[in-house]
C-alpha positions in Angstrom: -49.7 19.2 25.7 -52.8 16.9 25.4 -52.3 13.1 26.4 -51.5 11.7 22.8 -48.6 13.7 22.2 -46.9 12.7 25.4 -47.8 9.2 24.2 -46.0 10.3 20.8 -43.2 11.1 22.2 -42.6 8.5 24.6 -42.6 5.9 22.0 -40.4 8.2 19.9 -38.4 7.7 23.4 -38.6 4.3 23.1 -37.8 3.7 19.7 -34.7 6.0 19.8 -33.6 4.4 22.9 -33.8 0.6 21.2 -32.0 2.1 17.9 -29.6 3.4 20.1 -29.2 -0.1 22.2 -29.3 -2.0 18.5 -26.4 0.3 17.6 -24.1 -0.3 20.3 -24.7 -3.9 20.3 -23.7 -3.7 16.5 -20.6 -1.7 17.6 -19.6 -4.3 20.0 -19.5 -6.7 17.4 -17.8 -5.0 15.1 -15.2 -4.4 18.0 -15.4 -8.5 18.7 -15.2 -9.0 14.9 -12.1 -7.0 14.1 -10.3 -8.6 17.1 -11.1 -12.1 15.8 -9.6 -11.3 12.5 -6.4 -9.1 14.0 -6.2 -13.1 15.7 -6.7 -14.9 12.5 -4.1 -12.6 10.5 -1.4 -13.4 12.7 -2.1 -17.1 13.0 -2.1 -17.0 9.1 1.2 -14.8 9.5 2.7 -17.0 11.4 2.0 -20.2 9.9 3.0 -19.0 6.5 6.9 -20.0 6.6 5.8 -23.3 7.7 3.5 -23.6 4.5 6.5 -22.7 2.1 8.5 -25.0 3.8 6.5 -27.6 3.4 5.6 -26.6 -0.4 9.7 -26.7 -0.8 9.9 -29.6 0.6 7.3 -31.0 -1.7 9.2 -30.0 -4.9 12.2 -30.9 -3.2 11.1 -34.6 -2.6 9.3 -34.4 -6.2 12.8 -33.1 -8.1 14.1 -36.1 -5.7 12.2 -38.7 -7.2 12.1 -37.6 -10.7 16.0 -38.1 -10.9 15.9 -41.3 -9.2 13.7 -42.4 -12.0 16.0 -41.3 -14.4 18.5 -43.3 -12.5 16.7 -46.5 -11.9 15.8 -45.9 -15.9 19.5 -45.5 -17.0 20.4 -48.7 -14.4 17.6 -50.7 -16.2 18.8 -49.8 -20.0 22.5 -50.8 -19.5 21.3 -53.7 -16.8 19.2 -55.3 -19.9 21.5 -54.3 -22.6 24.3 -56.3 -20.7 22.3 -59.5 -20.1 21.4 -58.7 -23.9 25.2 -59.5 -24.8 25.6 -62.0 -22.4 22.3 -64.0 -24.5 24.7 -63.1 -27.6 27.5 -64.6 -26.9 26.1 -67.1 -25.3 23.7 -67.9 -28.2 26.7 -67.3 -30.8 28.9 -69.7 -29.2 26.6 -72.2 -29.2 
């Protein structure tokens, strides 16, 4: 073998050799990756119930106030319609 073809093939060498490094460097994180997001999917996991609590809670406390209103609506009506007659029979007797 002449001098140029060892050359050839060292940088072949070489180049394999970094390929090889750039792909086990890309393995690792791929490794690091998928253990960050086994992490994330049980974080998520667990806080779920908490979220639909919370969202039940919400329409809970929503559902809550809506018949209040109602209430406080019904209370004003008859509260107005009293005084209403009160003004009447005041007004009428006098």
């Amino acid at each position: 073998m002449d001098e140029g073809s060892l050359r050839a093939e060292d940088k072949a060498a070489t180049s394999r050799a970094a390929v090889h490094q750039r792909m086990d460097q890309l393995v690792d994180r791929v490794g690091d990756l998928e253990a960050s997001v086994s992490t994330i999917d049980s974080n998520v996991a667990e806080m779920k119930p908490v979220t639909d609590d919370v969202k039940r809670w919400k329409l809970m406390g929503i559902g809550a106030l809506g018949v209040t209103g109602i209430a406080a609506m019904a209370l004003g009506v008859s509260f107005a319609e009293a005084i209403r007659r009160i003004v009447f029979v005041i007004i009428g007797k006098g």
